[in-house]
Every structure is written in C-alpha cells, then in structure tokens.
C-alpha positions, 0 to 999 in steps of 0.5 A, a space after each residue: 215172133 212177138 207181136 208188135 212183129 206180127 202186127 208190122 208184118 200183117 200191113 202187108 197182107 191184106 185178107 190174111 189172119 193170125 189164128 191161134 190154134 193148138 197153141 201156136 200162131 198161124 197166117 190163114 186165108 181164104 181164096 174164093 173160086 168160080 169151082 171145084 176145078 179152079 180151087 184144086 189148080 190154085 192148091 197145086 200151084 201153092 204146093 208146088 211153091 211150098 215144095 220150092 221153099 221147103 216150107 209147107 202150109 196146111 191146105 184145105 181144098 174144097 168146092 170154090 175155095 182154098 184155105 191156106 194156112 202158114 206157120 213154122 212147125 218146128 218153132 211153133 208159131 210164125 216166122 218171116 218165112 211165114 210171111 213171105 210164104 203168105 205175100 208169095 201165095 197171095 201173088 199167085 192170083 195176081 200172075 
C-alpha cells in the first residue's frame, strides 16, 4: 500500500499511527483503562475478533493499557484489512 493510500486510510482512525518497525509498516494504538482487569477484557475481546477475521495483531497487554498493533504478515506491511482491523478494534470501546 502506498502512501497516499495510507495517508486517506489513516482520516478514518483517529489515535491510531503508522510505525515502522523491522522494516514494515504497521497501524499501532494505545488504549488507556481504569485497571488491570479491564485492560486484560479489552484484549480478549480484540483477540476474539482477530480469531473471526483470521487476521491477527500484535498485543501488548499491561496495567491500564492495551497496545495493539495491525499489519499483514505475509505482505510485510499494511493492507485494507489492516484498517478495517483498526476501525473494528476502535468500535469495541464504543459497544
């Protein structure tokens, strides 16, 4: 994905970033919650919705906050289903 795609894609994702790391791009947010608990829910929750979508992220669960991180594997770098990945991980805080 070039990065004019990138740069339309990212409007629609407030909080989130490209990083590049290790060479490939990648979508990476960080969730903020009252506690453990809660943190360890939401990554559960994004797991379960990567397990759906067959598209996994990289998930670092700690005290008040998740950081998720989306990019394809197998391309090395983004994809739509990166984005789409993101904007459905952002909704879950919204439900």
């Amino acid at each position: 994905m070039n990065d004019e795609a990138v740069s339309r894609h990212m409007c629609d994702l407030p909080g989130w970033e490209v990083v590049d790391l290790e060479g490939a791009k990648r979508l990476c947010k960080v969730f903020s919650f009252r506690d453990f608990a809660a943190a360890m829910a939401f990554s559960v929750q994004v797991g379960m919705l990567a397990e759906q979508a067959g598209h996994h992220p990289e998930i670092l669960t700690e005290w008040g906050r998740v950081t998720v991180t989306w990019w394809s594997h197998s391309l090395g770098g983004l994809s739509e289903m990166d984005f789409d990945m993101a904007g459905k991980t952002s909704l879950l805080l919204k439900n």
